[in-house]
N, CA, C and O atoms as a MOPAC input file, in Angstrom:
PM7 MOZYME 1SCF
protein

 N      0.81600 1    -1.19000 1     0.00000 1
 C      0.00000 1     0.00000 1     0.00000 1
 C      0.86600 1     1.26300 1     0.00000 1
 O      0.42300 1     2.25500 1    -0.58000 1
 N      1.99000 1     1.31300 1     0.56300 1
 C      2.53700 1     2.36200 1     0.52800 1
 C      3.20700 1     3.00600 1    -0.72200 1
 O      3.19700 1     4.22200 1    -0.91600 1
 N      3.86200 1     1.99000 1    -1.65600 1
 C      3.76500 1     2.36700 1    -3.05900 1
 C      2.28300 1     3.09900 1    -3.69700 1
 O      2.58100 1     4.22600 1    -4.09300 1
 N      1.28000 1     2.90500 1    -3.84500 1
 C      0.60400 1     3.74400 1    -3.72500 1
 C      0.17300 1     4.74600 1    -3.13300 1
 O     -0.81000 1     5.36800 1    -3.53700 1
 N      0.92600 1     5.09900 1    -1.94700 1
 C      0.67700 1     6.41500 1    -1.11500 1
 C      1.52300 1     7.10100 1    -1.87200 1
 O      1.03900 1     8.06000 1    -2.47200 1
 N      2.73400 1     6.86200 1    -2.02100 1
 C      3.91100 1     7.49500 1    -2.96200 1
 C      3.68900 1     7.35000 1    -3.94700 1
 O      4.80700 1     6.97400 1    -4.30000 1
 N      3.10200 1     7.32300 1    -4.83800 1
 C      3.03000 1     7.49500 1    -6.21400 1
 C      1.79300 1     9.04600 1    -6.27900 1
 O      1.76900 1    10.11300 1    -6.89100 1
 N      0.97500 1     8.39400 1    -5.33400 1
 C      0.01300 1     9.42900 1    -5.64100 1
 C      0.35500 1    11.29500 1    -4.84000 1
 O     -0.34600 1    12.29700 1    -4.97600 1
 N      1.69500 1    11.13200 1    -4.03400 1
 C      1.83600 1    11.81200 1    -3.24700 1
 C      3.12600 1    12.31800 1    -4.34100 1
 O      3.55100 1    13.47300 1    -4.31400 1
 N      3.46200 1    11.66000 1    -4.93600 1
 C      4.37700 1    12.16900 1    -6.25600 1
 C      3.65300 1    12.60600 1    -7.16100 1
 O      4.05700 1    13.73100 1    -7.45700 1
 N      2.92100 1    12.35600 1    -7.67300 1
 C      2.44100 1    12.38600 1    -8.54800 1
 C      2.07700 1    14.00400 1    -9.28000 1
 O      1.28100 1    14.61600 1    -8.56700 1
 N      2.33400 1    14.47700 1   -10.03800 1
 C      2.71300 1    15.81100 1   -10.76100 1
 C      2.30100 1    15.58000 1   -11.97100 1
 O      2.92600 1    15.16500 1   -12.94700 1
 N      0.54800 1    16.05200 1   -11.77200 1
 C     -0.31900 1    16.32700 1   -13.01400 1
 C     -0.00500 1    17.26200 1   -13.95800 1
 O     -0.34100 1    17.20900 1   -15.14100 1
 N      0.93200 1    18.50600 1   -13.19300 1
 C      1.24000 1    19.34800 1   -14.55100 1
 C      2.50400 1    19.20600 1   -15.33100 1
 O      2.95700 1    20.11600 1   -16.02500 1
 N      3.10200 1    17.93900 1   -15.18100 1
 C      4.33700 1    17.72300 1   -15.98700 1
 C      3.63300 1    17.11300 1   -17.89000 1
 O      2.82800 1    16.22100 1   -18.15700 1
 N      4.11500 1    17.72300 1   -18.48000 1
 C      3.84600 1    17.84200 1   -19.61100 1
 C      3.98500 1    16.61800 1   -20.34500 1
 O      3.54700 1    16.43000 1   -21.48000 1
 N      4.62000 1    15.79200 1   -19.63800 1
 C      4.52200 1    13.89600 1   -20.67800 1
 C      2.91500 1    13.49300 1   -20.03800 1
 O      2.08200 1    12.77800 1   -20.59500 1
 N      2.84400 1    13.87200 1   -19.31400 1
 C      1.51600 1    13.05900 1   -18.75800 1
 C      0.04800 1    13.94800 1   -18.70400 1
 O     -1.08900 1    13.48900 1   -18.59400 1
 N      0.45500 1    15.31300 1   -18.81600 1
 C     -0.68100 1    16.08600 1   -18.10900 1
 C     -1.76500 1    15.77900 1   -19.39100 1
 O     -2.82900 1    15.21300 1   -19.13800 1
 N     -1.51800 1    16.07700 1   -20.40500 1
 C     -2.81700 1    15.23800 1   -21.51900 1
 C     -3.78600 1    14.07600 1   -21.49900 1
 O     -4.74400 1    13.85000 1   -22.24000 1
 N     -3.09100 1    13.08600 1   -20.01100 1
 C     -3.72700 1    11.93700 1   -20.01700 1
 C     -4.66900 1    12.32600 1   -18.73200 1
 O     -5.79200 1    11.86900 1   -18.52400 1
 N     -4.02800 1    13.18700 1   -17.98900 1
 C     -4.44100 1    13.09100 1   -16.09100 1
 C     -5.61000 1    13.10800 1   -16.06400 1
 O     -6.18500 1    12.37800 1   -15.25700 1
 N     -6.62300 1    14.25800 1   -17.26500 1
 C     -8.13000 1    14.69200 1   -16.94000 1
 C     -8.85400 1    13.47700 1   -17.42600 1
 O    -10.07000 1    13.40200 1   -17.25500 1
 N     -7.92000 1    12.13200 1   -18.26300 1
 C     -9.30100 1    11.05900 1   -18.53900 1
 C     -8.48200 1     9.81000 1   -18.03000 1
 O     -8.77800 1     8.71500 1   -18.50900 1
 N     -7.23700 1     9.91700 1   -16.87200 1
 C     -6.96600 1     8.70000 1   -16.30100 1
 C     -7.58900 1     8.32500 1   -14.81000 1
 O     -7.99000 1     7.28400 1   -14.29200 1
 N     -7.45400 1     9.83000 1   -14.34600 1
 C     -7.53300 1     9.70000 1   -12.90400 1
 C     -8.98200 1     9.47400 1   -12.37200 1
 O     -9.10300 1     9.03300 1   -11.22900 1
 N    -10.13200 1     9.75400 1   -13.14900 1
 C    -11.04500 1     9.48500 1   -12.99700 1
 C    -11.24800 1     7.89000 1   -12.94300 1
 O    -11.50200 1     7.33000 1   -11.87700 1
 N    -11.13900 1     7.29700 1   -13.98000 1
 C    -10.64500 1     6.02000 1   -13.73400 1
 C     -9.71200 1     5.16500 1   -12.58500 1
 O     -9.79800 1     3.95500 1   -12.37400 1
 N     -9.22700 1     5.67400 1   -12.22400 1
 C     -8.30000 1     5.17000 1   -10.95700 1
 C     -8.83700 1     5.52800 1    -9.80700 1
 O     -8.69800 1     4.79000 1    -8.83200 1
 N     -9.52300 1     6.68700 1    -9.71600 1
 C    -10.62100 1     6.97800 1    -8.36700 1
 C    -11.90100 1     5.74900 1    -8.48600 1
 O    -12.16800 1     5.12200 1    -7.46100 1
 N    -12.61300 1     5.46800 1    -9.68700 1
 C    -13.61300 1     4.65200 1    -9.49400 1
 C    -13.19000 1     3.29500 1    -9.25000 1
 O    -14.00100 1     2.73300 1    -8.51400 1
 N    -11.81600 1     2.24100 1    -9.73500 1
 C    -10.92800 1     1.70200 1    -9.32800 1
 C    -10.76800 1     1.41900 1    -7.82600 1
 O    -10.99600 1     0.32900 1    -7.30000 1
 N    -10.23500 1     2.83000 1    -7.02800 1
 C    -10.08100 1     2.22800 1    -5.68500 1
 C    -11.68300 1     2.48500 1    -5.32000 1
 O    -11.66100 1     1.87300 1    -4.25200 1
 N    -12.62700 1     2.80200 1    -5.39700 1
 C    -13.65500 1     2.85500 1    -5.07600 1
 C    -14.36700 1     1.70500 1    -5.23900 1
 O    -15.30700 1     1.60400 1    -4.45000 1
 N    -14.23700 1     0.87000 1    -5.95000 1
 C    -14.53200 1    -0.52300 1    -6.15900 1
 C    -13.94400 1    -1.41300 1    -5.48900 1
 O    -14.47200 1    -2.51200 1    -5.31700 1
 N    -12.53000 1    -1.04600 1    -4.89800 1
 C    -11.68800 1    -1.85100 1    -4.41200 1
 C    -12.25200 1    -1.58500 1    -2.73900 1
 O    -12.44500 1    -2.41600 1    -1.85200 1
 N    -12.38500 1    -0.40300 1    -2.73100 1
 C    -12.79500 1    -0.04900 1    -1.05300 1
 C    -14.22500 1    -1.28300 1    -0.58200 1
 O    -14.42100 1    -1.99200 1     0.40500 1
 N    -15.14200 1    -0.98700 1    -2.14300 1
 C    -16.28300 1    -2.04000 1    -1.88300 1
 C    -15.96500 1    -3.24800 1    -1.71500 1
 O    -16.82400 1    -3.95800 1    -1.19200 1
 N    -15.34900 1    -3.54000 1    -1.89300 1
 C    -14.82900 1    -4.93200 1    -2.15700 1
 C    -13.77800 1    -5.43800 1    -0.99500 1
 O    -13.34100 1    -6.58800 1    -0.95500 1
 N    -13.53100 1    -4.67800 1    -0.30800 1
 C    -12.63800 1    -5.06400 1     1.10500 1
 C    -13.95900 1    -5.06400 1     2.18400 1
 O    -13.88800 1    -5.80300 1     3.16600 1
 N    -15.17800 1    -4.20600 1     1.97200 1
 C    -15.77100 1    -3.69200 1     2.98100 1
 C    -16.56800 1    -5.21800 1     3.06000 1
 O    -17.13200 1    -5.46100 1     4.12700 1
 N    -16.63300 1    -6.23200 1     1.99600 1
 C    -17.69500 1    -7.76900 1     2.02400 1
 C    -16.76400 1    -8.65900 1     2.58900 1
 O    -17.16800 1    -9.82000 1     2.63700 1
 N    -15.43500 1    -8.41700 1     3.10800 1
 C    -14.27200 1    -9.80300 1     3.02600 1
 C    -14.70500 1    -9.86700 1     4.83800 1
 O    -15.13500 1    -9.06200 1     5.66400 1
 N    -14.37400 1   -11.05300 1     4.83200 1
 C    -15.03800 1   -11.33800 1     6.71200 1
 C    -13.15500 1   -10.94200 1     6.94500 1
 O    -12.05800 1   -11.22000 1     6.46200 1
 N    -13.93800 1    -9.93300 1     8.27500 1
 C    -12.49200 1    -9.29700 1     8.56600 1
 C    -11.56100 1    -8.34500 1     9.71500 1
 O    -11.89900 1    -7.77100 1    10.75100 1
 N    -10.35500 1    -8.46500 1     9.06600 1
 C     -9.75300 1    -8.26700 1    10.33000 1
 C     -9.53500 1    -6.63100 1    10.56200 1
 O     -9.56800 1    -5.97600 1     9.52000 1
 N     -9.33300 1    -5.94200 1    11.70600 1
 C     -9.17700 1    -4.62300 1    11.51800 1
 C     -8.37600 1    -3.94000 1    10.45800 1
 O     -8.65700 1    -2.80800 1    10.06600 1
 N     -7.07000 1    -4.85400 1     9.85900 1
 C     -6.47100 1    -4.51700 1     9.01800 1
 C     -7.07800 1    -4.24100 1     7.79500 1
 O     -6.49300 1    -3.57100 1     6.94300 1
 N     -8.65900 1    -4.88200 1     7.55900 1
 C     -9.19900 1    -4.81400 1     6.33400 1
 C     -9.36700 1    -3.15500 1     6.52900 1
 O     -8.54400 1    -2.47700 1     5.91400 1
 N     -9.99500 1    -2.71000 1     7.03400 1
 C    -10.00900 1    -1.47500 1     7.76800 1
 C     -9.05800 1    -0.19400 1     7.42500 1
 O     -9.25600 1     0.97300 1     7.08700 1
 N     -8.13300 1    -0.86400 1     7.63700 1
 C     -7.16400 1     0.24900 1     8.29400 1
 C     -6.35000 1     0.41800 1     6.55500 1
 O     -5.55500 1     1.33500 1     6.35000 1
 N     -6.76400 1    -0.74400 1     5.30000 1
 C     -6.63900 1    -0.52400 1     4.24600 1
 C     -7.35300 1     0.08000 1     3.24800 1
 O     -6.99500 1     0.43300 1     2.12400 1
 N     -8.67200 1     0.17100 1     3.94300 1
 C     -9.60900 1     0.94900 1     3.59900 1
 C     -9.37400 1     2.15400 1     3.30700 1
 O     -9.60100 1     2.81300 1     2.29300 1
 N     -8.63300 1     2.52700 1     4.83000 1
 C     -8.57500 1     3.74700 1     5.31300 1
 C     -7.55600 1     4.52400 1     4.17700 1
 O     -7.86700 1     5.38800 1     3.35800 1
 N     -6.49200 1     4.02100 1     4.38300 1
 C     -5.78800 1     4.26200 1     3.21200 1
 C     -5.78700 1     4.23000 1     1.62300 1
 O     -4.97400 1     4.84500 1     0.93300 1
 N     -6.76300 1     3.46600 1     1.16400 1
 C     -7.18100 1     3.89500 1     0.00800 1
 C     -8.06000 1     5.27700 1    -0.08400 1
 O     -8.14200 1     6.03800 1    -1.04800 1
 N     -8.68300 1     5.37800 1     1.17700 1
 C     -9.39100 1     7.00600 1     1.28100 1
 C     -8.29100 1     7.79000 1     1.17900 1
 O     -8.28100 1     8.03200 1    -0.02800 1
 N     -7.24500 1     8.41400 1     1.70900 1
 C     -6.38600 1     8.92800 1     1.80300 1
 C     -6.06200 1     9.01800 1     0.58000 1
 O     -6.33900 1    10.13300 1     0.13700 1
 N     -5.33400 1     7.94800 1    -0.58400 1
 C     -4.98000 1     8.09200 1    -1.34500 1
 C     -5.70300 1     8.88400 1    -2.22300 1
 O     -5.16100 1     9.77200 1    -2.88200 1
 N     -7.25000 1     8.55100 1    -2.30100 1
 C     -8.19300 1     9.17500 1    -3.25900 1
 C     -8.09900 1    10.65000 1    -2.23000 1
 O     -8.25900 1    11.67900 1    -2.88700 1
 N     -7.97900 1    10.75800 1    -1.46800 1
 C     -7.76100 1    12.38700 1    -1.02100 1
 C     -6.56600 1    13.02400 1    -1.27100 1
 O     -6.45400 1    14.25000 1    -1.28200 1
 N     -5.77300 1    12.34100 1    -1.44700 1
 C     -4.09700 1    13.12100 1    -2.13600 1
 C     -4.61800 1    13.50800 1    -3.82400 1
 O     -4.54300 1    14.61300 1    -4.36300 1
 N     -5.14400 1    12.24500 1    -4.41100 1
 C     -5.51300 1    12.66800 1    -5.78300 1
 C     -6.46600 1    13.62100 1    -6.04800 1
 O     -6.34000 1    14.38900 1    -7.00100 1
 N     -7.63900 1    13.65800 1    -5.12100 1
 C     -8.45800 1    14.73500 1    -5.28500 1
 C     -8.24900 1    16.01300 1    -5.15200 1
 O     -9.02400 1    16.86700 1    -5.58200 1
 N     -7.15300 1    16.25600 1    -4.52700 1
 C     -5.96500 1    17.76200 1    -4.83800 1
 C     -5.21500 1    18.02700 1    -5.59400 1
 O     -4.62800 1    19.10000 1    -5.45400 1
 N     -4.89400 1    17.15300 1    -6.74900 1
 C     -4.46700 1    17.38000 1    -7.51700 1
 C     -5.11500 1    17.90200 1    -8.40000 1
 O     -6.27800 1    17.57500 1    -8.63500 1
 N     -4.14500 1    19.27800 1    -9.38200 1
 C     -5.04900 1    19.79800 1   -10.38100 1
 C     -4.98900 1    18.74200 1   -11.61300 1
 O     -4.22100 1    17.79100 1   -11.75400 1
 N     -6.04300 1    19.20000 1   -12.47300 1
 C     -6.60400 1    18.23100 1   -13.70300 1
 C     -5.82600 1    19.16400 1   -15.07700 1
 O     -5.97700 1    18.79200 1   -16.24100 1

């Protein structure tokens, strides 16, 4: 999980190799962990399911500050 904290905490929408893609990728990668969040929330489980949850929120809150 933490590779994904760092990527998204790197992550620099206005660099010019990528910024053409950011406004029709990231949408996709938010509905992604949002599916993934659903999908931890059905597993019979341990607080850790939880506490990965938690961190996929986070992540979608680092990305949701990023400009488009």
């Amino acid at each position: 999980m933490w590779w994904l904290q760092r990527a998204a905490t790197v992550l620099n929408t206005n660099d010019p190799l990528i910024a053409p893609y950011t406004a029709r990728v990231l949408p996709n990668v938010q509905a992604m962990l949002n599916t993934t969040k659903q999908r931890i929330a059905i597993l019979p489980g341990a607080p850790q399911l939880m506490e990965t949850a938690r961190a996929i929120s986070e992540v979608q809150d680092v990305l949701n500050h990023k400009p488009n």
